[in-house]
C-alpha positions in Angstrom: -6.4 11.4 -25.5 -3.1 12.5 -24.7 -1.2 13.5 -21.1 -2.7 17.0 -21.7 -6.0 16.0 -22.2 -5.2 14.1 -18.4 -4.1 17.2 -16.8 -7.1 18.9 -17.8 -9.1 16.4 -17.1 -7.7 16.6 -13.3 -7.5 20.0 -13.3 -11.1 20.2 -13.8 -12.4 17.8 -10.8 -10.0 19.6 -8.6 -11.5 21.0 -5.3 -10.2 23.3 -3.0 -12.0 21.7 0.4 -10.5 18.3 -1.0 -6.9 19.7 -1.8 -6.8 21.1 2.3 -8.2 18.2 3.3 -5.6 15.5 1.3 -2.8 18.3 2.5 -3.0 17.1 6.1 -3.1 13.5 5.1 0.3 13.7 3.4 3.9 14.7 3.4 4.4 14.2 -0.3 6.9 16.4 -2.1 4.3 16.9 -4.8 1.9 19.5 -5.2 -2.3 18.4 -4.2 -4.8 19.4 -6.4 -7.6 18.0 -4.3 -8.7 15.5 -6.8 -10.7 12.5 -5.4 -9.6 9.1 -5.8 -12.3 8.0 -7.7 -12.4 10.5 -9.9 -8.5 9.6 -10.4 -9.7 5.9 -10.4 -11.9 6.7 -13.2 -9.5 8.6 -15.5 -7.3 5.8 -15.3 -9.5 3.0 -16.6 -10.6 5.5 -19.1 -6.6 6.1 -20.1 -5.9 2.3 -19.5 -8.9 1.6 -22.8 -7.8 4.5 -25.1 -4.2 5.3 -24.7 -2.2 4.0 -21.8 0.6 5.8 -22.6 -0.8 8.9 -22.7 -0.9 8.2 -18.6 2.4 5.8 -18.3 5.1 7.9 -20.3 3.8 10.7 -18.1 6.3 13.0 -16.1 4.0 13.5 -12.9 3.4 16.8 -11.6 1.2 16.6 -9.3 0.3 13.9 -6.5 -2.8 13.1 -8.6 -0.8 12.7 -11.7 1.3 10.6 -10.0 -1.6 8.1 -8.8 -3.0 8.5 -12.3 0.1 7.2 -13.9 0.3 4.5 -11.0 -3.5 3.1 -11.6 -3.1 3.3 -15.5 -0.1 0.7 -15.2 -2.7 -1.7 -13.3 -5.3 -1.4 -15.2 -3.6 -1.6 -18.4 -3.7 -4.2 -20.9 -0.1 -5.5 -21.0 1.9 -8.9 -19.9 2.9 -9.3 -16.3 6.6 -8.6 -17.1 5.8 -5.1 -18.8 3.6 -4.4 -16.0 6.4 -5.0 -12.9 8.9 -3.3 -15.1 6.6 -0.1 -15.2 5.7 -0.5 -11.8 9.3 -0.4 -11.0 10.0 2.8 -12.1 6.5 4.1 -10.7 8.0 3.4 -7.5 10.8 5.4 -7.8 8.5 8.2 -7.9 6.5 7.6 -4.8 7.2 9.8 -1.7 4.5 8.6 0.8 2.0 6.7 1.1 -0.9 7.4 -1.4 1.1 6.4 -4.4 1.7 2.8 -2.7 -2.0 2.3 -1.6 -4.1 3.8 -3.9 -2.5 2.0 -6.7 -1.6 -1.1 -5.4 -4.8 -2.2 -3.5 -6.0 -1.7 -7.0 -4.0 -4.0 -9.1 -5.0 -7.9 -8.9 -3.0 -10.2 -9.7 -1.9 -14.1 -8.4 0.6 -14.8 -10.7 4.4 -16.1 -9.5 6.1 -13.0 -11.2 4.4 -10.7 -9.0 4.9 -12.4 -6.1 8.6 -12.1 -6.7 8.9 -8.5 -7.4 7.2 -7.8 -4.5 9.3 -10.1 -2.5 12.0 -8.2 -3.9 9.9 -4.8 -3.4 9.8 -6.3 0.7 12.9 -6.4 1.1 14.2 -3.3 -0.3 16.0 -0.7 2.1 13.7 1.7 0.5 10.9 2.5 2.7 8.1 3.1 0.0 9.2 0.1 -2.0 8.5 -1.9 0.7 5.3 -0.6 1.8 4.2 -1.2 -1.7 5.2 -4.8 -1.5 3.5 -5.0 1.8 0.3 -3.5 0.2 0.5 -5.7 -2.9 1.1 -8.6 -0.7 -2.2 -7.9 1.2 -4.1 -7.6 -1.7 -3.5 -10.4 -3.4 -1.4 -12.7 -1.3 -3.1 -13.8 1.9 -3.9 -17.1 1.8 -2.6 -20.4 3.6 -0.1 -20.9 1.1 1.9 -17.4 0.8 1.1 -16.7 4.7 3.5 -18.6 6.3 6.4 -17.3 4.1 5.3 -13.8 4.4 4.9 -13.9 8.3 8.8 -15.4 8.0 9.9 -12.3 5.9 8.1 -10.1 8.0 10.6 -10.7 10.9 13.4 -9.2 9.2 12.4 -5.8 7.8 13.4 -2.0 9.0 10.4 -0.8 10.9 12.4 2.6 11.4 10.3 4.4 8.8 7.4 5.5 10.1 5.1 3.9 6.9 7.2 0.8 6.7 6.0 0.3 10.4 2.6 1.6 9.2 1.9 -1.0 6.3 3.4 -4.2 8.5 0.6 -3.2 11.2 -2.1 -3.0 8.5 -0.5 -6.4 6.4 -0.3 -8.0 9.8 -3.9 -7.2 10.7 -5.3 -8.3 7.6 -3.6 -12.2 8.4 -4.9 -12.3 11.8 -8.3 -12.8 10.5 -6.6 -15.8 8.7 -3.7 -16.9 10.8 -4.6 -15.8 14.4 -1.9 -17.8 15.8 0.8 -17.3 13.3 0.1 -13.3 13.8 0.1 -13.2 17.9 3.1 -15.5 17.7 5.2 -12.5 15.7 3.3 -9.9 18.2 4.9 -12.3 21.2 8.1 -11.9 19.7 10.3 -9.5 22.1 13.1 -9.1 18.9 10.5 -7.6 17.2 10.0 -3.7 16.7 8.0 -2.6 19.5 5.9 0.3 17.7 5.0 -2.7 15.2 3.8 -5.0 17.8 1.6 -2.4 19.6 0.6 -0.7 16.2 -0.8 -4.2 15.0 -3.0 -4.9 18.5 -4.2 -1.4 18.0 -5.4 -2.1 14.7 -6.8 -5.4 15.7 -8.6 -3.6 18.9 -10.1 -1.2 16.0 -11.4 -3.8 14.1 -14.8 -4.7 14.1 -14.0 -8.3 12.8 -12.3 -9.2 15.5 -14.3 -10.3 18.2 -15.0 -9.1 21.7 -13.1 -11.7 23.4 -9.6 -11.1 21.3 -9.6 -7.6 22.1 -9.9 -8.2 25.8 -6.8 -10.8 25.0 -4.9 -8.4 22.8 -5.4 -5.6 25.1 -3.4 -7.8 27.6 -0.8 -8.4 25.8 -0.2 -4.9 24.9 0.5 -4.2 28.6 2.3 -6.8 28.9 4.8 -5.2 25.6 4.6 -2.0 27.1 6.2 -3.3 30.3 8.5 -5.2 28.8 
């Protein structure tokens, strides 16, 4: 197996319907193929088994040789520090939003080195950098011990990109169900970007494990932001 052996590989899953239909999802500077994820998924882990580098040293393309190269990195057998190094350069590469989500809702992973790079990843002025934190951060990160911290540092990012704002909303969802009061507290917060705030509620309103009685409550409070 080796990175032509990949591209073939994608080539031949490829589908027209798919390709128009992932067009409209994305504003990527790379061409679409119309590959599915799975079938990118899959590739991956077989890469990750038989020759990770074939996948890693890769010079993407394509958006679905981008993701391919992403999803081999976390599925690959390799320490932590090799991995976040990799990963660091992957994100260099990224230009909207697939390459964040697909790859890193796919990588798990609790140890403290991760944590820090994407604390680091957070905080970065660059806006996919930080949306792969975010998405990192919800995958693997929620709990009653990280939450606290990551509600704090969610207070003092750039919400000017549209997908920075995008992946706060979603990260910020995904703690309500853990944190309700930590969550409506940031919501309540007026120095807070607006879009976020009412993005979040929205989400929440959307979600069908949130109950009856906090969307009546949440869709208060985003009149309330909206008049303010």
């Amino acid at each position: 197996m080796d990175s032509n052996y990949l591209r073939e590989a994608l080539a031949a899953k490829a589908d027209g319907g798919n390709k128009k239909f992932n067009e409209g999802l994305t504003f990527t500077s790379y061409p679409v193929m119309g590959v599915r994820v799975p079938d990118i998924v899959s590739l991956a882990k077989q890469a990750a088994k038989i020759n990770p580098s074939a996948a890693i040293d890769m010079q993407p393309r394509t958006l679905e040789e981008l993701m391919l190269k992403g999803a081999t990195i976390a599925f690959a057998d390799m320490s932590e520090e090799k991995r976040i190094e990799f990963f660091d350069t992957y994100i260099d590469l990224v230009d909207d939003w697939e390459g964040c989500d697909i790859v890193f809702t796919k990588y798990v992973s609790r140890s403290d080195l991760y944590y820090a790079a994407l604390v680091r990843w957070l905080n970065s002025p660059s806006p996919f950098r930080a949306r792969c934190g975010m998405v990192g951060l919800m995958k693997n990160f929620v709990d009653s011990s990280h939450i606290p911290a990551i509600l704090d540092m969610l207070r003092e990012i750039d919400y000017s990109h549209y997908y920075v704002m995008m992946g706060g909303a979603w990260l910020l969802s995904v703690i309500y169900l853990k944190d309700k009061e930590g969550v409506i507290s940031l919501i309540c917060d007026s120095a807070l970007d607006k879009k976020l705030r009412l993005k979040t509620i929205s989400k929440l309103r959307d979600s069908f494990r949130v109950s009856a009685e906090d969307k009546a409550m949440l869709k208060q409070l985003a009149s309330q932001i909206k008049l303010g």
